[in-house]
C-alpha positions in Angstrom: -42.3 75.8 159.9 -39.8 73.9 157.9 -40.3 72.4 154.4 -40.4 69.1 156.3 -43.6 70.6 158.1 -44.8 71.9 155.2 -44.5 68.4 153.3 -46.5 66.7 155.7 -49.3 69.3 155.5 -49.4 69.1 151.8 -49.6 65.2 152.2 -52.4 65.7 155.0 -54.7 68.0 153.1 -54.4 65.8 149.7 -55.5 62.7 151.7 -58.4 64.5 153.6 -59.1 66.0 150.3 -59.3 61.7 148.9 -61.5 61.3 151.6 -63.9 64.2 151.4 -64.2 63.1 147.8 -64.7 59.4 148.4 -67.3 60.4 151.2 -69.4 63.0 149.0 -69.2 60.6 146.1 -70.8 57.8 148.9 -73.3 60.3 150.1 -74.1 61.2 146.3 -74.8 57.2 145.8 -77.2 57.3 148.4 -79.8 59.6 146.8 -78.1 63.0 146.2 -78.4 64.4 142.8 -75.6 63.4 140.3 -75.0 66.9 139.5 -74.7 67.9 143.5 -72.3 64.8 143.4 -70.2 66.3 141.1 -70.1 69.8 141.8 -68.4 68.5 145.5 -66.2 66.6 143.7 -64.8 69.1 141.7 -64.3 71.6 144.5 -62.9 69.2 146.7 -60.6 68.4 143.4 -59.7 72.2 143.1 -59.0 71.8 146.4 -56.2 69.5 146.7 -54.7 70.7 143.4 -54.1 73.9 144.8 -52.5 72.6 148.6 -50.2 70.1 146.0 -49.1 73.0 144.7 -48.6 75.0 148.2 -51.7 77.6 147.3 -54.0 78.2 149.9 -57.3 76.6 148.3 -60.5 78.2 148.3 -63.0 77.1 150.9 -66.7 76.1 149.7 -70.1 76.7 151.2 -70.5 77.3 155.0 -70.5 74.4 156.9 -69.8 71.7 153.4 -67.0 69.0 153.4 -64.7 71.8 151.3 -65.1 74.5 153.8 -64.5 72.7 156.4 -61.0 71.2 154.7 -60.0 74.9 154.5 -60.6 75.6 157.9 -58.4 73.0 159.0 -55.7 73.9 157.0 -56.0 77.6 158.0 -55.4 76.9 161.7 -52.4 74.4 161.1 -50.7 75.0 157.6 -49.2 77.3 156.1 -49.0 77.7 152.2 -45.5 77.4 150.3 -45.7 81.3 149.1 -46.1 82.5 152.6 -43.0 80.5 153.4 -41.2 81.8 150.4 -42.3 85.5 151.5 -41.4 85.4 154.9 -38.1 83.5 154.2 -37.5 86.8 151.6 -38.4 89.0 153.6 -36.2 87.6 156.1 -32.7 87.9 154.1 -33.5 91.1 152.3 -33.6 92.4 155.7 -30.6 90.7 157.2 -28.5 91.8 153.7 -29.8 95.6 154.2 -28.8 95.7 157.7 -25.4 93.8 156.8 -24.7 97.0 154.3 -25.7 99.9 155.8 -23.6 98.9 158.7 -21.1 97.4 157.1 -20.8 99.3 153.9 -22.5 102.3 154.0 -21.7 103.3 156.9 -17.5 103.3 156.8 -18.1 104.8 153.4 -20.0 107.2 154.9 -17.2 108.0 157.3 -14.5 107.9 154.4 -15.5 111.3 153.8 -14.6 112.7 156.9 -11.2 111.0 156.7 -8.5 113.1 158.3 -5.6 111.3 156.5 -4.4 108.6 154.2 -4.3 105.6 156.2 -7.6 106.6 157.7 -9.3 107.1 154.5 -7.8 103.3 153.2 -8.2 102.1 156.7 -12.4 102.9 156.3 -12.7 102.1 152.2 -11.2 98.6 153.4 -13.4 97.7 155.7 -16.2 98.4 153.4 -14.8 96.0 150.9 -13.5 93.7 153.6 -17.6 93.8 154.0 -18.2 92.8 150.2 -16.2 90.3 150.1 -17.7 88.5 152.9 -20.5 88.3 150.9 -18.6 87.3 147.8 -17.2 84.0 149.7 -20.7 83.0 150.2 -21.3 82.7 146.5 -18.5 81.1 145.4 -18.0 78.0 144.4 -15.9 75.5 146.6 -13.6 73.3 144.6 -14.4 69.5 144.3 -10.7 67.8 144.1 -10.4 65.8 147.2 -6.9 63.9 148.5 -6.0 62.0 151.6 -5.7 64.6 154.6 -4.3 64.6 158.2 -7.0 66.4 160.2 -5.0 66.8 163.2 -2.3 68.8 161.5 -5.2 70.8 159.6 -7.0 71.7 162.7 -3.5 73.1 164.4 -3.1 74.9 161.2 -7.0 76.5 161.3 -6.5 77.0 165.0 -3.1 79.0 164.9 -5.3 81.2 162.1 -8.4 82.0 163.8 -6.6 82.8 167.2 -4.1 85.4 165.4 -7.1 86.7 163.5 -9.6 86.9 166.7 -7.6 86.7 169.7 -9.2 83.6 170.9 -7.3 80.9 172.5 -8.6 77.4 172.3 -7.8 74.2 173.9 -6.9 71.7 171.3 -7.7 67.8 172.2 -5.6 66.3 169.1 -4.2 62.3 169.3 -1.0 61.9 168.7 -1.5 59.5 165.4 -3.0 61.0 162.4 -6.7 60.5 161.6 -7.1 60.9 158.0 -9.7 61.2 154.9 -10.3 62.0 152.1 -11.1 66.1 152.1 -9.9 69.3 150.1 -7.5 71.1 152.6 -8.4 74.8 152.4 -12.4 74.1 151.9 -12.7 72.1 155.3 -10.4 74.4 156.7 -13.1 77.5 155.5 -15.9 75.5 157.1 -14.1 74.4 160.6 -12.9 78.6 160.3 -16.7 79.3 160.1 -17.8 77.1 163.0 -15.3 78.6 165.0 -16.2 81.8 164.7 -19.7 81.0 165.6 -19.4 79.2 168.2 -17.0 82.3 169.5 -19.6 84.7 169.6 -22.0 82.8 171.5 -19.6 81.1 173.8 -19.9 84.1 176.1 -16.0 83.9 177.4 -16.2 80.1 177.8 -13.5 77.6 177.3 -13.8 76.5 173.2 -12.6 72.9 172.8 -11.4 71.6 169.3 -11.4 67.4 169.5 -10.1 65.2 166.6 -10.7 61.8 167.0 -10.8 58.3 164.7 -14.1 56.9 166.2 -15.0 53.4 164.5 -14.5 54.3 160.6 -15.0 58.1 161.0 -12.7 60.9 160.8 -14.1 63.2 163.5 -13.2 67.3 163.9 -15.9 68.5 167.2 -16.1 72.4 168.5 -17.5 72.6 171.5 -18.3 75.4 173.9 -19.5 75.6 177.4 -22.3 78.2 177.2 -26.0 78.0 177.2 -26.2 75.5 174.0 -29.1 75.9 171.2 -32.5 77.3 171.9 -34.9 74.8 170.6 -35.9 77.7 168.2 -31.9 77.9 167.5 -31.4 73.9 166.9 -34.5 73.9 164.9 -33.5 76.5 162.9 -29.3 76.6 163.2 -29.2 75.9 158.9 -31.7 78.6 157.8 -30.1 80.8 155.6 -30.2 84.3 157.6 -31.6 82.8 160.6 -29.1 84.3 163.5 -30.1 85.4 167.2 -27.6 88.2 166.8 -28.4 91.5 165.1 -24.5 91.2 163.6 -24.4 87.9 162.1 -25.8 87.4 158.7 -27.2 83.8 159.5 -24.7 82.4 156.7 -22.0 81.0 158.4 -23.7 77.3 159.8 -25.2 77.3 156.4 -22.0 77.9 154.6 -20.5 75.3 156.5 -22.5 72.7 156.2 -22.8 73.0 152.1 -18.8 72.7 152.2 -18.8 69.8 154.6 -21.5 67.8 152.9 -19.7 68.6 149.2 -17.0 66.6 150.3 -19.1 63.6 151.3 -19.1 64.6 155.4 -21.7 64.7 157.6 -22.2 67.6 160.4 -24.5 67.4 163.5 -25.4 70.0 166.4 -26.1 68.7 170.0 -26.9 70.2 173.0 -23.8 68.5 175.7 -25.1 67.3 179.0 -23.6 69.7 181.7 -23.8 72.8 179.9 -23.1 74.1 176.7 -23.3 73.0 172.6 -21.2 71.2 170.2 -20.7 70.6 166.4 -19.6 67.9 165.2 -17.8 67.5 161.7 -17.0 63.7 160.5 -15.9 61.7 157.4 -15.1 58.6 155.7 -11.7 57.9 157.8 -8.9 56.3 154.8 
């Protein structure tokens, strides 16, 4: 559940809460004794001022007005700390696995080392590892000048594919399309898309488009393999959400915080015919 879901519980159970109360003060009116009245009124109270703040409120008497609040919101909301516990647990897991494996593991190895270059070779790729998680925390510089993203996506492409050894099909116009971006930021987040869309492209053709479409500045990376999950699309910007026991869950994340810090927008879509795209875009200048 997202904390869009979540919002709209909290907004459900405070007004069934208004109207329990406004019922039970009704019902009081008719004959009920005034300190009845206002014993339900207070629980009912308690009860909303706990599910504003995203506790799960104590339910009242079998079968009263209060009980029955709390047995709604037991089968279809779920409180703010049990989101915040799960999400926890959720990264503490994914950084633990990310360490051991990616740390711990060549360190491990280091002492075994047979030579020199295997021992630096080993001890590298454990800091390699660290500072992975270092670029996540930094950062990004704000300063911002006119950019031609054509020439900056040949220059991100020529990088990833001598990195990876991926080739990818470049659709780039032969006029500039320009705005207003900081070069080596967009270039981390369009490095970081790439990379995902890599490892779940499966061996399939990845396509790189820049285009100036109306009064945006458009980069899109598309693959042709089985596109988002619904869980996936949902859930493509969690923090440590990944469907691969390698990947951290940062990189979408990542991308999107640089994208939208320079004023851009970026979107996921399923393609018709097969396969998923994202789609960066900005203020053309």
């Amino acid at each position: 559940m997202g904390n869009g879901d979540i919002a709209i519980g909290i907004a459900i159970g405070i007004a069934l809460g208004v109207v329990l109360a406004v019922l039970a003060y009704s019902l009081g009116r008719s004959g009920a004794r005034a300190d009845g009245r206002a014993e339900s009124a207070r629980q009912i109270k308690a009860a909303t001022d706990a599910i504003a703040n995203g506790l799960r409120p104590e339910g009242g008497k079998p079968g009263s007005a209060e009980a029955e609040l709390c047995a709604a919101l037991e089968k279809g909301w779920a409180p703010i700390d049990s989101e915040r516990q799960a999400a926890l647990r959720e990264a503490v897991g994914k950084v633990s696995g990310f360490l051991h494996s990616r740390v711990r593991v060549p360190l491990a190895a280091a002492e075994g080392a047979t030579s020199i270059d295997d021992l630096r070779e080993r001890v590298g790729t454990a800091l390699g590892a660290l500072g992975d998680l270092d670029f996540f925390l930094e950062t990004p510089p704000s300063e911002k000048q006119g950019t031609d993203l054509v020439e900056l996506v040949k220059q991100v492409a020529n990088e990833f594919s001598g990195d990876q050894g991926v080739g990818l099909r470049l659709k780039l116009p032969s006029a500039p399309v320009r705005a207003s971006i900081n070069a080596g930021v967009l270039m981390d987040g369009v490095y970081l898309i790439l990379h995902n869309t890599q490892r779940f492209a499966r061996g399939t053709t990845v396509d790189v488009t820049v285009q100036a479409i109306g009064s945006r500045a458009t980069i899109a990376v598309r693959d042709r393999g089985e596109g988002f999950t619904k869980e996936a699309f949902k859930r493509a910007f969690d923090p440590f959400y990944s469907t691969s026991d390698e990947g951290l869950g940062l990189g979408l994340p990542h991308a999107r915080t640089l994208v939208e810090g320079m004023g851009g927008q970026i979107e996921l879509r399923n393609v018709p015919g097969g396969g998923a795209e994202v789609q960066l875009s900005f203020d053309s200048i």
